[in-house]
C-alpha positions as CSV (number, residue, x, y, z in Angstrom):
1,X,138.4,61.5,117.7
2,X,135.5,63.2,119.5
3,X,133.2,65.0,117.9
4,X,131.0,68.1,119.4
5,X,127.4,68.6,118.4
6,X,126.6,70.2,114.8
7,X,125.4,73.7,115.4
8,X,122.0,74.8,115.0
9,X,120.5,76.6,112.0
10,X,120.1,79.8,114.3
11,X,123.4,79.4,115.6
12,X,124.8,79.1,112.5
13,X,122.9,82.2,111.3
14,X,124.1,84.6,113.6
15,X,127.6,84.0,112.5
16,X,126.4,84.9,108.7
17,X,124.8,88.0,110.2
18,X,122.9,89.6,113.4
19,X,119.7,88.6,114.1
20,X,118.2,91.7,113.8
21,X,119.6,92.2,110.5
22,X,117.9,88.8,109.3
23,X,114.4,90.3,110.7
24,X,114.9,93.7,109.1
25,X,115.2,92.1,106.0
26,X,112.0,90.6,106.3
27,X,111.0,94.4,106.0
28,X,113.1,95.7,103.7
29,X,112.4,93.7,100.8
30,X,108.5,94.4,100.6
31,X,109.3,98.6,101.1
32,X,112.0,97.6,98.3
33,X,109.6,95.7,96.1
34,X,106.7,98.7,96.8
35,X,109.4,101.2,95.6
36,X,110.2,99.5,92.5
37,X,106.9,99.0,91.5
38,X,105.6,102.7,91.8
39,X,108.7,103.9,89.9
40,X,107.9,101.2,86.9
41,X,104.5,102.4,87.2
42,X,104.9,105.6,86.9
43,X,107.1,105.9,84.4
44,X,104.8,103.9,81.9
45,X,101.7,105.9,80.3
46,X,98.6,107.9,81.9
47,X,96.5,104.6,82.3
48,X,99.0,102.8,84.2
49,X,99.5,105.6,86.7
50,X,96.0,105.6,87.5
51,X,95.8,102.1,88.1
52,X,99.2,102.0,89.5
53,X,97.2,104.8,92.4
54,X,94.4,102.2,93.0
55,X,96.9,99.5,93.2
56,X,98.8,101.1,96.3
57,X,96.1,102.0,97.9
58,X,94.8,98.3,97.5
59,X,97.7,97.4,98.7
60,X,97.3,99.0,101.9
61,X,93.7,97.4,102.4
62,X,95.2,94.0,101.2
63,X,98.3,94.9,104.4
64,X,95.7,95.9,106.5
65,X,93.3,92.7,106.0
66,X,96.8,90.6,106.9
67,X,97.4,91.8,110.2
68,X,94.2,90.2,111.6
69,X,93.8,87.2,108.9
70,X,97.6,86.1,108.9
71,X,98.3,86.6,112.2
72,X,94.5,85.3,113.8
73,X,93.8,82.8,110.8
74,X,90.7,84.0,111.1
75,X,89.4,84.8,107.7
76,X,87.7,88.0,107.7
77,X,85.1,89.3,105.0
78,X,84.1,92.7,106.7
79,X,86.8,94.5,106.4
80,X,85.9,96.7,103.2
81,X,83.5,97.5,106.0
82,X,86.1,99.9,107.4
83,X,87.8,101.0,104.1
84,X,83.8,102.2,103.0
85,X,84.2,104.1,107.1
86,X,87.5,105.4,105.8
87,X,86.1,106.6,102.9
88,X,82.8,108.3,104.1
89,X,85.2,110.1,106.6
90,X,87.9,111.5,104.0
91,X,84.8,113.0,101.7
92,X,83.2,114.5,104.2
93,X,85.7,116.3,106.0
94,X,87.4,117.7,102.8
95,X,84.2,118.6,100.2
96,X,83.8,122.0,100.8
97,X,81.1,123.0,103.5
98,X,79.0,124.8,100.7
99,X,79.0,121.7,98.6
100,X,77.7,119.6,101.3
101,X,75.2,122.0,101.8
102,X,73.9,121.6,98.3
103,X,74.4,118.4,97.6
104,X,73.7,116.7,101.4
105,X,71.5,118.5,102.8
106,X,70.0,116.4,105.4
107,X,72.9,115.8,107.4
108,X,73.7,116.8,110.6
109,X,74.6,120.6,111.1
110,X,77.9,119.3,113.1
111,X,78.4,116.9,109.7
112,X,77.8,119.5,107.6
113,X,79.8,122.3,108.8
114,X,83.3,120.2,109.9
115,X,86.2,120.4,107.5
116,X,89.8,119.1,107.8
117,X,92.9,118.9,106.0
118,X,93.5,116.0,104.0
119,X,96.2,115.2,106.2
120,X,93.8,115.3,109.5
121,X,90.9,113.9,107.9
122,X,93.8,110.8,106.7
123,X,94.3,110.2,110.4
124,X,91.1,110.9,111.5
125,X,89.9,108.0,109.1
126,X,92.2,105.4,110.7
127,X,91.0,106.4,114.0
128,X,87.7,106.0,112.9
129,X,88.2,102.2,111.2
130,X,89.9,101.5,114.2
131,X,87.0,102.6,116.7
132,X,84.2,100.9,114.5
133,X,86.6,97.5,114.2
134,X,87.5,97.3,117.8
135,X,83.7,97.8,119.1
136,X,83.1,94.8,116.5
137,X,85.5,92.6,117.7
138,X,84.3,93.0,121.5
139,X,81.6,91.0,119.7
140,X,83.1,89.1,117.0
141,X,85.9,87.9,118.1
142,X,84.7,84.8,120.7
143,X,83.7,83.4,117.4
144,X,86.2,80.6,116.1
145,X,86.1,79.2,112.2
146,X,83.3,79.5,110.1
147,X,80.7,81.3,112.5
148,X,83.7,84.3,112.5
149,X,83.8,84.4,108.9
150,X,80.0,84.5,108.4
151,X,79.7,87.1,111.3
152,X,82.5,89.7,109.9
153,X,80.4,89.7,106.3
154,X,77.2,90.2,108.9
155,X,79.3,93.4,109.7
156,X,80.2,94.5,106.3
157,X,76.2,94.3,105.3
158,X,75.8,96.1,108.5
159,X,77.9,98.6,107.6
160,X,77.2,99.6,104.0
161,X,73.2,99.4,104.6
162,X,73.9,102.3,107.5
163,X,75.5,104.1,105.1
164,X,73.2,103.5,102.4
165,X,69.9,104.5,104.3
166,X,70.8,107.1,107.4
167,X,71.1,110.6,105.0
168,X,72.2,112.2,108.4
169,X,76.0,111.2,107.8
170,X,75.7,110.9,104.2
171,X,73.9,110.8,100.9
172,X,70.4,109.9,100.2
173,X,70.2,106.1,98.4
174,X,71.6,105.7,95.3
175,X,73.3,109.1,95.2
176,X,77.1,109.5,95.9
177,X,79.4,111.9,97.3
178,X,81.5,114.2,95.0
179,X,83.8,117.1,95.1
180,X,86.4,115.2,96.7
181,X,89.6,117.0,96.1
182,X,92.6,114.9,95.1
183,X,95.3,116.0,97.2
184,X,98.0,113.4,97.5
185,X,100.0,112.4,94.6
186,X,102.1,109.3,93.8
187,X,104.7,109.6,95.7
188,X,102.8,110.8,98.7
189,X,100.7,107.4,98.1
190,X,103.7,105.2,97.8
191,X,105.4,106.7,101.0
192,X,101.7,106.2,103.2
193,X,101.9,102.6,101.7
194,X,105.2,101.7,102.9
195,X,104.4,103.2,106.0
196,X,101.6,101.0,106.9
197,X,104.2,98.3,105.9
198,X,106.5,99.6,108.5
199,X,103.3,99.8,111.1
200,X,102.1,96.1,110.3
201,X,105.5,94.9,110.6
202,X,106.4,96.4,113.8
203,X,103.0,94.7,115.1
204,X,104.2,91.6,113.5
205,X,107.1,91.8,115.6
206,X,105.2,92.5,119.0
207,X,104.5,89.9,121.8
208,X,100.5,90.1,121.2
209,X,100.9,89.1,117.4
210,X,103.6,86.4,118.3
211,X,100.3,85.1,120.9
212,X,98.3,85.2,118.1
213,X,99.7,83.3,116.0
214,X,100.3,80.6,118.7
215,X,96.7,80.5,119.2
216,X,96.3,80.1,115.1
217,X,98.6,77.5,114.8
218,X,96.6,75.2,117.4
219,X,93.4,77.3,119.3
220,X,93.2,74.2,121.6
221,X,95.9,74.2,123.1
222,X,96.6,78.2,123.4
223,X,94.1,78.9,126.1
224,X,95.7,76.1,128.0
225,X,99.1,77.6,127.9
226,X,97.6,80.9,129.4
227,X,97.1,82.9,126.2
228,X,94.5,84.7,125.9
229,X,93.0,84.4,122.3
230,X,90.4,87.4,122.3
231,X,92.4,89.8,124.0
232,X,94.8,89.4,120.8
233,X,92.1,88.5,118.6
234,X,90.5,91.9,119.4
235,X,93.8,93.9,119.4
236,X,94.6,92.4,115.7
237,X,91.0,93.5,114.5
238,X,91.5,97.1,115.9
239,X,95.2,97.6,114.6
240,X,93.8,96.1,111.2
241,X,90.5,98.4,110.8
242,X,92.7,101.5,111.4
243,X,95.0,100.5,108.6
244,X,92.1,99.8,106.4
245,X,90.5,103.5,107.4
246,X,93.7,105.0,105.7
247,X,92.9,102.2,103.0
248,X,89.4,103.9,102.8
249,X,90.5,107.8,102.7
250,X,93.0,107.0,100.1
251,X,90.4,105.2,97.9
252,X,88.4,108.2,98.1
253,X,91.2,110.4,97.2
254,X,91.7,108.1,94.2
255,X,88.4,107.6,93.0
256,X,86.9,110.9,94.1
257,X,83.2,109.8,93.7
258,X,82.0,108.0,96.9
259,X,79.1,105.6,97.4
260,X,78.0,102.7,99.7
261,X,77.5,100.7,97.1
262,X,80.8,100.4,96.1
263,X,81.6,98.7,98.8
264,X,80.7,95.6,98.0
265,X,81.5,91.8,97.3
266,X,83.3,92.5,94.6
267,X,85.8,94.3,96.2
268,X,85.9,91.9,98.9
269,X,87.0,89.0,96.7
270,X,89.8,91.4,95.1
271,X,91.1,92.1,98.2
272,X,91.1,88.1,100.2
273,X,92.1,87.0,96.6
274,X,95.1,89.2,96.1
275,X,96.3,88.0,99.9
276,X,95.3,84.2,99.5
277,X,97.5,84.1,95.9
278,X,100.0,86.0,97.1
279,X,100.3,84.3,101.0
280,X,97.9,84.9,103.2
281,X,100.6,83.8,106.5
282,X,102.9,86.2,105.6
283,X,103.7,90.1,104.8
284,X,105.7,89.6,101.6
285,X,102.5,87.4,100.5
286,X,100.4,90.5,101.3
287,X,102.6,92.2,99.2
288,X,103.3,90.3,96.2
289,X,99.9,88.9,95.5
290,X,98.7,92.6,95.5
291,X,101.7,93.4,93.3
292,X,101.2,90.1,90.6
293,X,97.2,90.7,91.1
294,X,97.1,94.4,89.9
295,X,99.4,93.9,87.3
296,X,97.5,91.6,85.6
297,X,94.5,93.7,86.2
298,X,96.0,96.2,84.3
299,X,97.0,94.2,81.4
300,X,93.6,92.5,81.6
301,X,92.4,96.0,81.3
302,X,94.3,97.0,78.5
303,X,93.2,93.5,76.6
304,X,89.4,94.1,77.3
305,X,89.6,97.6,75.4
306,X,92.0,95.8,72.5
307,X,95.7,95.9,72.7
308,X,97.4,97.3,69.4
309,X,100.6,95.0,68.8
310,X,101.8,96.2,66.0
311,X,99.0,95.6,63.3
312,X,96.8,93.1,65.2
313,X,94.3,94.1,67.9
314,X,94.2,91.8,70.6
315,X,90.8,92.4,72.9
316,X,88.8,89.8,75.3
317,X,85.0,90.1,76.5
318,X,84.5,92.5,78.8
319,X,84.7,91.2,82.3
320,X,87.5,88.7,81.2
321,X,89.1,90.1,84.6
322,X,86.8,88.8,87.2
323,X,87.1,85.4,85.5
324,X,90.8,85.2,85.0
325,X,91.2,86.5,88.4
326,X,88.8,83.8,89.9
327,X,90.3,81.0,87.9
328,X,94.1,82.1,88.9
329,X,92.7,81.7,92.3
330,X,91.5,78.1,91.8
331,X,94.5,77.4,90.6
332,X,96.5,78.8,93.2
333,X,94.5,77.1,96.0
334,X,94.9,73.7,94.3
335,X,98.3,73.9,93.2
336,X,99.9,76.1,95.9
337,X,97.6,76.5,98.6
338,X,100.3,79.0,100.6
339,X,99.9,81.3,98.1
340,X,103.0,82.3,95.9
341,X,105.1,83.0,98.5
342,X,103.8,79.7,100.6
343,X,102.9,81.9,103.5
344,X,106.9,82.7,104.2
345,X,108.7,86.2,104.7
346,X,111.1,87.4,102.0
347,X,113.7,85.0,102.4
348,X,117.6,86.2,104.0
349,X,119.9,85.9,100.5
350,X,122.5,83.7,102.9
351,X,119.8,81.1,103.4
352,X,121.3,78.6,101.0
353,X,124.9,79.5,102.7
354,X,123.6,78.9,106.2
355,X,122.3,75.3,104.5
356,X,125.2,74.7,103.2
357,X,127.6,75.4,106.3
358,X,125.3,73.3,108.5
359,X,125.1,70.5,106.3
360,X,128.9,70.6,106.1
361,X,129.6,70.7,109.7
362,X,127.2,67.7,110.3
363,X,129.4,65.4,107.6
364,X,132.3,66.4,109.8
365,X,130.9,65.2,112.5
């Protein structure tokens, strides 16, 4: 009896379901997953919220620092760099011309007198991230391996000493911006987050990222098969530094006091660490490392100020988090070094099914 060939994987997929449906799924979970950790969070008690408000917005920088590391596998340590331009944009187009007056007086009149809605000065952030990073990349982005790591934290120092020292866009050194108002809620937030989810999937999707990720995969060869590795390179930076400019005006929303200073190496290792433990290759990884990371921030939290359980206090040293956080991402690196999700998208819950029925069909054969 004659035989035909066993079907492939893919063909045996698109009898289980489209194959759009299969990629849309790859979207759907993380929104999901985003959803059902805001409505946890919120329901739990003042402290969480507020750190449940940092984690989404770190969750957009963590989704924004993806779309050029995954995809480039270029490891990038400037862009805080864009979330501090973010930032600085946000606070100054929404504190109240009279405060900036008082409190910066040295900047430009044009500074000093614009104003904008939250909403405008939201967009007018990304724009600016997304100007800053693509002028950057004209630059940067020739570089390959180590020499493009060490020149994007070249950037960030670049960045946060301009802001630091020119009192013509910004405070004198050592003072900070204030008078931010707080004018997006939760939910607003969470629906901004998910739709920078929606943004970095679609260019996850697109025929540039797909190039780029050729050109990760093997940078020797991809120039040889016609593919042009800064052209990409330099569109991923730009797409990336506009999502980390809404990053940047959220933060300041959040935090409402605004400084260079805060824009530092610190936050640069939450941010790479929350994407290398969670999978820096993928979005899901993007999205549950930032997810696992500021949950156990929070408890950390919680732990360093002493945890009542029921007549026991439980507390650790202060700055038990930066430790645990490093140590977790030792671990990870050693143990798993694709990250908790090893650097796939959410799995398709038929997977095991499809295995199955192609397994089947080759014992037939």
């Amino acid at each position: 009896m004659t035989h035909g060939k066993a079907p492939s994987p893919t063909a045996v997929r698109r009898l289980l379901a489209p194959a759009w449906v299969v990629d849309l799924w790859t979207l759907a979970v993380p929104l999901a997953a985003v959803y059902l950790f805001t409505s946890a969070g919120s329901a739990l008690s003042g402290s969480a919220r507020v750190d449940l408000g940092y984690a989404l917005v770190n969750l957009i920088i963590v989704v924004a620092l993806w779309v050029f590391v995954g995809n480039s596998g270029v490891l990038s340590f400037g862009h805080i760099g864009f979330v501090a331009i973010g930032a600085w944009t946000m606070s100054l187009l929404t504190i109240e011309p009279l405060v900036k007056s008082n409190l910066l007086p040295t900047l430009f009149p044009f500074v000093q007198d614009a104003s904008a809605s939250p909403v405008v000065a939201l967009i007018m952030g990304a724009i600016m991230g997304g100007i800053v990073a693509f002028l950057s990349a004209l630059v940067l982005m020739k570089l390959n391996g180590l020499e493009a790591g060490i020149a994007t934290f070249a950037l960030l120092q670049v960045i946060v000493q301009v802001l630091t020292y020119w009192d013509k866009i910004g405070p004198k050194s050592g003072q900070s911006m204030v008078g931010i108002p707080a004018s997006f809620d939760l939910p607003v937030v969470m629906s901004i987050a998910m739709l920078v989810i929606v943004v970095a999937w679609l260019y996850q999707q697109s025929t540039s990222a797909r190039l780029l990720r050729a050109s990760r995969d093997d940078i020797a060869a991809a120039p040889a098969s016609g593919i042009n590795v800064f052209k990409h390179r330099v569109i991923a930076f730009a797409v990336s530094g506009a999502l980390a400019g809404i990053g940047g005006a959220l933060w300041a929303q959040t935090n409402r006091v605004v400084q260079a200073s805060q824009f530092n190496l610190d936050f640069t290792f939450l941010t790479i660490a929350m994407l290398v433990i969670g999978g820096m290759l993928s979005l899901w990884g993007a999205v549950v490392g930032t997810i696992v990371i500021s949950t156990l921030n929070h408890f950390l939290g919680l732990l360093e100020g002493g945890l009542e359980i029921g007549s026991v206090t439980v507390s650790i040293p202060s700055g038990s988090r930066l430790i645990v956080l490093g140590l977790s991402l030792i671990l990870i690196l050693i143990l798993r070094p694709g990250g908790i999700t090893n650097g796939r998208e959410a799995v398709w819950p038929f997977e095991k099914k499809l295995d199955f029925l192609t397994q089947a069909q080759r014992t037939f054969d």
